[in-house]
C-alpha positions as CSV (number, residue, x, y, z in Angstrom):
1,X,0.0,0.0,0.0
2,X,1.3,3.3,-0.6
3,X,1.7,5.9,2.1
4,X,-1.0,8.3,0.2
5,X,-3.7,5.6,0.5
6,X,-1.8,4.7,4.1
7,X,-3.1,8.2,5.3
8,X,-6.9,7.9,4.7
9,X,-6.6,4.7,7.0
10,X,-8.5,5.2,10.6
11,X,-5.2,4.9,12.0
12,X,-4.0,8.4,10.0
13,X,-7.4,9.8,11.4
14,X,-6.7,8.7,14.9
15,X,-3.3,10.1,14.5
16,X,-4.3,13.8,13.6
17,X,-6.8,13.9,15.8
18,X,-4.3,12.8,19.2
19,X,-1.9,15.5,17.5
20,X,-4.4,18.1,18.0
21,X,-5.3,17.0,21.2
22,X,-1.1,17.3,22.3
23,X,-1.0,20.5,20.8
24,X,-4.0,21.7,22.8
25,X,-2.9,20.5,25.6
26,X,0.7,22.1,25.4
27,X,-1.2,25.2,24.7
28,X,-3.3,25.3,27.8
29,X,-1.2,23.6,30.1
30,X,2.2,25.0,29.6
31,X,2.8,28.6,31.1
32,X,4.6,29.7,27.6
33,X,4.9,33.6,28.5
34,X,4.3,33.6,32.3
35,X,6.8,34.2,34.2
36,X,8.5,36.2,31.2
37,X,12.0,36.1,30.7
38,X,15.0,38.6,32.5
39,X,16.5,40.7,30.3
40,X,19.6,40.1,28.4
41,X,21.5,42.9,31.1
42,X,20.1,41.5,34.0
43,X,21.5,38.0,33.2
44,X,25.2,39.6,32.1
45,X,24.9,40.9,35.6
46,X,24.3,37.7,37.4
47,X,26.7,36.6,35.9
48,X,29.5,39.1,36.6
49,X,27.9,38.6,40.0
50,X,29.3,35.0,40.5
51,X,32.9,33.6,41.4
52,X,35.1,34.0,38.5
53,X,36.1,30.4,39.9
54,X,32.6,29.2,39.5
55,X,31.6,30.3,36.4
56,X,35.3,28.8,35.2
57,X,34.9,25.6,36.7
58,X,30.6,25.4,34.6
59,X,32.6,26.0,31.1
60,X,35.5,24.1,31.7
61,X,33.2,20.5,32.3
62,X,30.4,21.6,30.0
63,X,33.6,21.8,27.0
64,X,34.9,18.4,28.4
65,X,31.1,16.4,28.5
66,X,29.9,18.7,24.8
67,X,32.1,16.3,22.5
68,X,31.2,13.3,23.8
69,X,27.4,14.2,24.3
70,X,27.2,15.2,20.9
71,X,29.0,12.0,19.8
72,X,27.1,9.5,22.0
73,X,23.7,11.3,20.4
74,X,25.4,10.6,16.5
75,X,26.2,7.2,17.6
76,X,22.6,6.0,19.1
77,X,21.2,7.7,15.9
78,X,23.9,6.1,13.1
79,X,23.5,2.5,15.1
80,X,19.6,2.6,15.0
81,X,19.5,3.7,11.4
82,X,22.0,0.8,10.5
83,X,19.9,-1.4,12.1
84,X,16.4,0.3,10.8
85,X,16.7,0.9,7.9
86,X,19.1,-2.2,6.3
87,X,18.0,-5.7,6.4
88,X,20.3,-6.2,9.1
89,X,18.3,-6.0,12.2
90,X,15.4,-8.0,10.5
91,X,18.1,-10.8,10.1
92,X,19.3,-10.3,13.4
93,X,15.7,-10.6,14.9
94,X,15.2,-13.8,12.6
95,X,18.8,-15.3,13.7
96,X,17.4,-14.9,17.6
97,X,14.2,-16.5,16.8
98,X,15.9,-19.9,14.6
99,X,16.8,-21.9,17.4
100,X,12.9,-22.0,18.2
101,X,11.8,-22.7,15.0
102,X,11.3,-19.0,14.0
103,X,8.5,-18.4,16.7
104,X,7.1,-15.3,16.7
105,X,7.2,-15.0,20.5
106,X,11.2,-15.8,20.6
107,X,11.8,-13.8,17.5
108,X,9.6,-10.6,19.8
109,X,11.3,-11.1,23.2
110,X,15.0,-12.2,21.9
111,X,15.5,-10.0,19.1
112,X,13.7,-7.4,20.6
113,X,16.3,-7.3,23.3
114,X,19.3,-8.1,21.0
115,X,18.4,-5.3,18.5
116,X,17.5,-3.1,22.6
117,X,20.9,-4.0,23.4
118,X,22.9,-3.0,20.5
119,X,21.9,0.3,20.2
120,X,22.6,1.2,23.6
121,X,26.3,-1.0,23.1
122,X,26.9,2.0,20.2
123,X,26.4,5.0,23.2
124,X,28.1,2.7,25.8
125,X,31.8,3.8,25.0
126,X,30.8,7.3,25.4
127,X,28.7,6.8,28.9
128,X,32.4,5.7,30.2
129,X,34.0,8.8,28.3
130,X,31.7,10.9,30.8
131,X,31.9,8.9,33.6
132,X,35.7,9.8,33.5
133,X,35.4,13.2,32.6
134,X,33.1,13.3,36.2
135,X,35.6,11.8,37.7
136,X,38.1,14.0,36.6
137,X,36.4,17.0,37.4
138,X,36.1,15.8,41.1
139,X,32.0,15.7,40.5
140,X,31.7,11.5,40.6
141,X,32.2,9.9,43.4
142,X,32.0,6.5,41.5
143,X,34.8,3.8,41.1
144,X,34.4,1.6,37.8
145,X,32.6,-1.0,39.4
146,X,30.0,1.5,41.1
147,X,29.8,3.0,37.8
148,X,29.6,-0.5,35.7
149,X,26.9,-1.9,38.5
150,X,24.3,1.2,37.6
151,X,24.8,0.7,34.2
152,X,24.2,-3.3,34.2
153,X,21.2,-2.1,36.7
154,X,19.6,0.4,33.3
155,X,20.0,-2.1,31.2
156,X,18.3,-4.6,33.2
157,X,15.2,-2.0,33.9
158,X,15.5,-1.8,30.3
159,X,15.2,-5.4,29.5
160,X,12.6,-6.0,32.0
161,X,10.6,-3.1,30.8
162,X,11.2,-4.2,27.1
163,X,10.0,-7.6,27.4
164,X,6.8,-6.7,29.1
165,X,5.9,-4.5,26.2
166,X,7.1,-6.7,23.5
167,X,5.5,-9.6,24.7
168,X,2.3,-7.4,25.4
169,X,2.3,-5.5,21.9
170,X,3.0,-8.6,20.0
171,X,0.4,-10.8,21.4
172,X,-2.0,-8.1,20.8
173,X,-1.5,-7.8,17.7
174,X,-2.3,-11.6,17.1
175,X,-5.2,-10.8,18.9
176,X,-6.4,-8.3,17.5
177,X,-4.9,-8.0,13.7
178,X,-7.0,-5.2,12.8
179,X,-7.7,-3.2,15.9
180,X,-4.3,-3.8,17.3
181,X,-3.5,0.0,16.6
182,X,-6.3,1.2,18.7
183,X,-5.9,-1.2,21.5
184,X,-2.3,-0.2,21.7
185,X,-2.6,3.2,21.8
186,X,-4.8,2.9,24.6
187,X,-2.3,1.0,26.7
188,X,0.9,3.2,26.1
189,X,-1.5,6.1,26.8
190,X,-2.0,4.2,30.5
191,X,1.6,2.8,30.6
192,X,2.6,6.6,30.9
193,X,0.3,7.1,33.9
194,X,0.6,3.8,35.8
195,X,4.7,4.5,35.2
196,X,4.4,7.9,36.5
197,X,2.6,6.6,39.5
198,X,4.9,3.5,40.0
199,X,8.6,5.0,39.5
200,X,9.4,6.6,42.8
201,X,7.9,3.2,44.4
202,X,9.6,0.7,41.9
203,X,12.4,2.3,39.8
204,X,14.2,4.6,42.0
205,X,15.0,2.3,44.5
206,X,17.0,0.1,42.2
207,X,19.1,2.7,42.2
208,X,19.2,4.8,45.3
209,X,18.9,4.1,49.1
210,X,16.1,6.1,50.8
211,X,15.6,6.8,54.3
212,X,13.4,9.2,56.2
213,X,14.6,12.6,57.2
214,X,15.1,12.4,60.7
215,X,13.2,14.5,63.4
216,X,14.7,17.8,62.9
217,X,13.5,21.7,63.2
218,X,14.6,21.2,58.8
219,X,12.0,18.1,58.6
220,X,9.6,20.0,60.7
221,X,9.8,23.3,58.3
222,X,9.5,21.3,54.8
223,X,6.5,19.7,56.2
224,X,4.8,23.1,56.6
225,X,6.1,24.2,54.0
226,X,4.5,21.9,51.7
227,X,1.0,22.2,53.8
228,X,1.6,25.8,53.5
229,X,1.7,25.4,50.2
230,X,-1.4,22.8,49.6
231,X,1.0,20.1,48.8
232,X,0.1,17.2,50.5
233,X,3.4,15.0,51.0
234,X,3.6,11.3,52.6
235,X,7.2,11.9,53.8
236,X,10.8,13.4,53.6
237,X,13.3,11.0,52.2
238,X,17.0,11.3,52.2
239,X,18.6,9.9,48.9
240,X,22.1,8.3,49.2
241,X,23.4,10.4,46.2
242,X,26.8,10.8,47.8
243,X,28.0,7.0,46.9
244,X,27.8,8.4,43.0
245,X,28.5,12.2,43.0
246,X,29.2,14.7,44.8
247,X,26.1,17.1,43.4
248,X,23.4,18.2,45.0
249,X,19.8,18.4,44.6
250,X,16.5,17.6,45.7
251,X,13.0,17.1,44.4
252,X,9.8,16.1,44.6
253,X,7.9,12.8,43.1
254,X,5.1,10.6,42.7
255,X,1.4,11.8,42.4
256,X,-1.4,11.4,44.7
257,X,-0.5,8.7,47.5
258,X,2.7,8.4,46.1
259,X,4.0,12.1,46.4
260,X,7.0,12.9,48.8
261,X,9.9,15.2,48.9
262,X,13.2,13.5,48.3
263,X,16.2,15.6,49.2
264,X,20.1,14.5,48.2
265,X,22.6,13.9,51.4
266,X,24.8,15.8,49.7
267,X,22.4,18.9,49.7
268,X,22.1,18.7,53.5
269,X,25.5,18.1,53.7
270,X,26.6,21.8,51.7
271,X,23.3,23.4,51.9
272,X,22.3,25.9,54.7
273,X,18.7,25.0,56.1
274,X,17.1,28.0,54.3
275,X,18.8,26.9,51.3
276,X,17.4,23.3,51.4
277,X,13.8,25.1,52.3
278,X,14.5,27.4,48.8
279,X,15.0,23.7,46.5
280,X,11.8,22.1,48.1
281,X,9.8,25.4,47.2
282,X,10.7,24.8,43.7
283,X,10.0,21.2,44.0
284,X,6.7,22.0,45.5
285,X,5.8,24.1,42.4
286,X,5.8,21.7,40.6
287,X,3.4,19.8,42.4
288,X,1.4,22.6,43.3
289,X,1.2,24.0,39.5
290,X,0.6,19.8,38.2
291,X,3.6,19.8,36.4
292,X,3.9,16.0,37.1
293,X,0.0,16.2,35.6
294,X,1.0,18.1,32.5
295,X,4.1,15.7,31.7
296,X,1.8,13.0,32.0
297,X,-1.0,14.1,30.2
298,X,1.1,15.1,27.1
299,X,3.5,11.9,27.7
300,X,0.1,10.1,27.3
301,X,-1.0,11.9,24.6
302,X,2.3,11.3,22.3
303,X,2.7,7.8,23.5
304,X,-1.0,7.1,21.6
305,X,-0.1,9.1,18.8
306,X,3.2,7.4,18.5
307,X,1.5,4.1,18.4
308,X,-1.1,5.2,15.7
309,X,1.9,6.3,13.6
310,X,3.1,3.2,13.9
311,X,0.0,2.1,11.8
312,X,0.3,4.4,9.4
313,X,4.0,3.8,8.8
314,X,2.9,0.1,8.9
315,X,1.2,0.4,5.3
316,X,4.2,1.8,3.7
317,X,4.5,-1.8,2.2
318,X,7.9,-0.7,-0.3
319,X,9.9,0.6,2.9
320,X,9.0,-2.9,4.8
321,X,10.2,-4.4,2.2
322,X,13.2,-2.9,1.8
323,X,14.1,-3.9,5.4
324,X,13.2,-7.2,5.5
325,X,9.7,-7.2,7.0
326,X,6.4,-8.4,5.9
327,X,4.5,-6.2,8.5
328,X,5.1,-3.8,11.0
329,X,3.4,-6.3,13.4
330,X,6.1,-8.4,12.7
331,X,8.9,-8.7,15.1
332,X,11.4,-8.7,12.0
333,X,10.3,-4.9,11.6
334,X,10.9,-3.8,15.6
335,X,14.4,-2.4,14.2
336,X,12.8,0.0,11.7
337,X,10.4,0.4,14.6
338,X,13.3,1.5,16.9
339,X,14.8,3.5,14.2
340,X,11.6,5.5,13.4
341,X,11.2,6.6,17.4
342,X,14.9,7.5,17.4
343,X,14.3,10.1,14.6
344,X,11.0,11.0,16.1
345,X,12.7,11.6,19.7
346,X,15.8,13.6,18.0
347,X,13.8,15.8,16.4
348,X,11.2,16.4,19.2
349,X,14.0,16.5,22.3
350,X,14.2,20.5,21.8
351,X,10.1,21.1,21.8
352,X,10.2,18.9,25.0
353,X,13.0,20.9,26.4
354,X,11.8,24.2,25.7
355,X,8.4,22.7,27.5
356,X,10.6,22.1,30.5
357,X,12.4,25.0,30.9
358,X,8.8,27.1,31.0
359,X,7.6,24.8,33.9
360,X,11.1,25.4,35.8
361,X,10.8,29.1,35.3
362,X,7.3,28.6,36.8
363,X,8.5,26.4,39.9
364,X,11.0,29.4,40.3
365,X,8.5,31.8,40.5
366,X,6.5,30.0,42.9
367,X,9.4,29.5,45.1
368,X,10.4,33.2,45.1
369,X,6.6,33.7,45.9
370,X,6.0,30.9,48.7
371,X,9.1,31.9,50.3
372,X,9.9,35.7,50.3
373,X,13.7,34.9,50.0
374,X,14.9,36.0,46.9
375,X,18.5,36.4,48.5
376,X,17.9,33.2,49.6
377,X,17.3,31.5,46.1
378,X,20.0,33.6,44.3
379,X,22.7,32.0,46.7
380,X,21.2,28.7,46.5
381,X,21.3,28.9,42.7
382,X,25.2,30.4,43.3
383,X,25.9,27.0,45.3
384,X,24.1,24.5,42.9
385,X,26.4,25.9,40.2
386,X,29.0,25.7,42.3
387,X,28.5,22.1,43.6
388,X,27.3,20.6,40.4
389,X,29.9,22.9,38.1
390,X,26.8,24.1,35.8
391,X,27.8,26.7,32.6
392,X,26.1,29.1,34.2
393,X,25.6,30.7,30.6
394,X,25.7,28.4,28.1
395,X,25.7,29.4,24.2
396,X,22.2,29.9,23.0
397,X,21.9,27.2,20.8
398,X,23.3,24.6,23.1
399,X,20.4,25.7,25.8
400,X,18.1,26.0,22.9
401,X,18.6,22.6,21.9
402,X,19.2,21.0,25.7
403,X,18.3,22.7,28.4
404,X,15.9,21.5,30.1
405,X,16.4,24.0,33.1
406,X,16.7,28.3,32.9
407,X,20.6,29.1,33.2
408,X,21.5,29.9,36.6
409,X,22.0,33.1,35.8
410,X,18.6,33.6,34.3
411,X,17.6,32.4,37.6
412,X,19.9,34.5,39.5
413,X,18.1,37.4,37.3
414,X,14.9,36.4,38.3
415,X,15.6,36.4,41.4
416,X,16.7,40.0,41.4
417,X,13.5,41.4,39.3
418,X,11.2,39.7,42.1
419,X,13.4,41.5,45.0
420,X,13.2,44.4,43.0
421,X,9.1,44.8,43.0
């Protein structure tokens, strides 16, 4: 079928229609002009206001970890093309599923995590090319083994996550061969929620230690803070961030039941008490504004509409051919599949970051406003870049593509325009 006839399928209709609804969504959700942005003077000045020694030690890692970022992104893309777009990772599916006599089951789960593993073998070289670089900049506290532990410990997360869906998509679509799309889109749309829910109960744990905040006059404070603030919390836990790095941070996770204020050792280790009170108010923005809501919602939203693309890519009959597969229900075509997502997610990374770095000017705001500090949050930005050796003013196109977060000097400037009201 060709990909004109492809797009009057329900699928293509389902499709537009869950695009619509994300861009709706983003529209009324995400605070795009509100809290606008410091000038361009006020920022220079926040950052002539910092430690030459500071803002040295930001551009001095960012120009170490840059390179191998950029390569490590080249590398996923070049390995999931080879594999997507060739025959190759349809024969490498079909080589996992032989010794079962070509069952589609073996051929989903086995070559799904062969094809899952090699791709992330491509960007492996260049997780230890950072790891060193953290090391060398006195930020990771890891040895090689701590460091090669975590990373058996993602891909394992990985593999058990992977199976689950590949056995569940695959079956479905056996199921179900002509409502598969529908059915699927439906359940990505509730795997975002349920994992949204479930990671600060099931995921984080695998990788950090969490313990209650002891009975303190600081425990005492973030607890009112948060009812202050209409923030129910279930507790204050004290991550174990110290046995991989020596940053600091804290944050707030979990919806509903689940919710609770997780602050880093480290943080209470460097941080003075009003400090650690300025973090959770940010934290507790984004709780308080459904920030966890919104990245659900449109993580819902594009995990449906992924799923329906799928579909439609799925009667492009000459490109399925061309790789090796007779459908896109077939586990032979999961490469391309890969392939398609790894484009997708390229291409969208710098929409989803610009979404994130509105909500974090947001959280700012609403930490400025819950606490009346804003000497208070300009010095905890100060020791944030300090601890974590941000680039405290990155080029504009490197924060236009990644950031995810204001520059702490746009947050030091922001600071300073509140106090100045």
């Amino acid at each position: 079928m060709a990909l004109s006839q492809a797009l009057r399928q329900p699928a293509s209709y389902a499709l537009l229609a869950l695009l619509a609804a994300l861009i709706i969504a983003a529209i009324v959700l995400v605070p795009w002009t509100d809290p606008p942005a410091p000038p361009r003077e006020a920022v220079d000045a926040a950052v002539a206001s910092l430690p030459a020694g500071t803002v040295a030690a930001g551009k001095s890692l960012s120009g170490d970890l840059r390179p191998g970022a950029f390569l490590s992104m080249a590398a996923g893309l070049l390995a999931a093309l080879a594999l997507g777009l060739t025959p190759l990772g349809a024969r490498i599916v079909a080589a996992c599923g032989r010794p079962f006599g070509g069952a589609w089951l073996a051929e989903a789960l086995l070559g799904g995590l062969a094809v899952l593993l090699l791709g992330q073998l491509a960007t492996l070289p260049f997780g230890a090319w950072r790891h060193a670089v953290l090391v060398r900049h006195g930020l990771s506290t890891q040895g090689w083994g701590g460091w090669a532990v975590d990373v058996a410990k993602s891909y394992a997360v990985s593999a058990v996550l992977g199976l689950v869906v590949l056995g569940a998509f695959y079956t479905l679509t056996r199921l179900a061969p002509r409502l598969w799309w529908a059915i699927a889109a439906a359940g990505a749309a509730l795997l975002v929620v349920l994992m949204s829910m479930l990671y600060p109960l099931v995921i984080e744990p695998v990788f950090n230690k969490f313990d209650p905040l002891p009975d303190s006059p600081l425990r005492t404070e973030l607890l009112d803070l948060a009812a202050r603030d209409g923030v129910p919390v279930g507790d204050v836990l004290v991550a174990d961030a110290s046995r991989r790095t020596n940053a600091v941070n804290a944050y707030v996770s979990g919806i509903g039941p689940t919710r609770r204020i997780v602050v880093y050792d480290t943080l209470l280790r460097e941080a003075t008490p009003d400090e650690v009170v300025s973090v959770v108010a940010h934290e507790l923005g984004h709780a308080k504004d459904g920030d966890v809501f919104t990245g659900t919602v449109l993580g819902a939203l594009g995990a449906a509409a992924a799923v329906c693309g799928l579909a439609v890519l799925g009667s492009w009959t000459g490109l399925l051919r061309r790789v090796g597969a007779e459908s896109v229900t077939s586990p032979r075509a999961l490469a391309l599949i890969l392939a398609v997502f790894a484009v997708v997610g390229l291409l969208s990374a710098p929409l989803q970051n610009l979404v994130s770095r509105r909500m974090e000017a947001r959280a700012d705001q609403h930490a400025l406003d819950l606490t009346g500090d804003a000497e208070g949050f300009a010095a905890m930005q100060a020791r944030l870049a300090a601890a974590n050796h941000s680039d405290v003013d990155p080029p504009w196109i490197v924060q236009l593509i990644f950031g995810s977060h204001p520059t702490t000097a746009e947050r030091i400037a922001a600071a300073g325009e509140h106090r100045s009201r």
